[in-house]
C-alpha positions, 0 to 999 in steps of 0.5 A, spaced: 500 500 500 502 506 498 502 511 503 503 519 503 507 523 506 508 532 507 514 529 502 509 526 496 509 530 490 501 532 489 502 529 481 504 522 483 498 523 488 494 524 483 497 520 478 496 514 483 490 516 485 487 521 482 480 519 486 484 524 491 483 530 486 476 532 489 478 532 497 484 538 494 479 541 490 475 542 496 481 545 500 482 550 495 487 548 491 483 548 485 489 549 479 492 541 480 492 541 472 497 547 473 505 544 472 506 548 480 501 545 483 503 538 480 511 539 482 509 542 490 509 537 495 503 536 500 507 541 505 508 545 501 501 545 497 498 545 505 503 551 507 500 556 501 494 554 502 493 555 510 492 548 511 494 543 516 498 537 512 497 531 518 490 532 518 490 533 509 495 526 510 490 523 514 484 523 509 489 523 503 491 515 505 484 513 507 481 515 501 488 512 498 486 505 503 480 505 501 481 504 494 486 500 494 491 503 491 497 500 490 
């Protein structure tokens, strides 16, 4: 199983799961397409937009887990 970390590139999250890309959406990273968001890591993504990296961390692998990425 895959599992992500403030490290993870938010592009080889989507790549990997793109299911996710609703939950960055709704938290306001609404340019995933864009390449400065793809090449961002989840802390940094989480630090331009105010928002706290475990708990985005947390929903991220479990929506991951639950679709059986792997």
């Amino acid at each position: 199983m895959v599992t992500i970390t403030k490290e993870t590139i938010i592009g080889d999250i989507l790549d990997i799961a793109p299911q996710t890309a609703p939950l960055f959406m709704a938290i306001g990273m609404h340019c995933l397409g864009c390449p400065a968001s793809r090449g961002e890591t989840v802390e940094e993504a989480c630090m331009v937009h105010g928002i706290d990296p475990e708990e985005l961390l947390e929903e991220l692998n479990k929506q991951i887990a639950a679709g059986d990425v792997q």
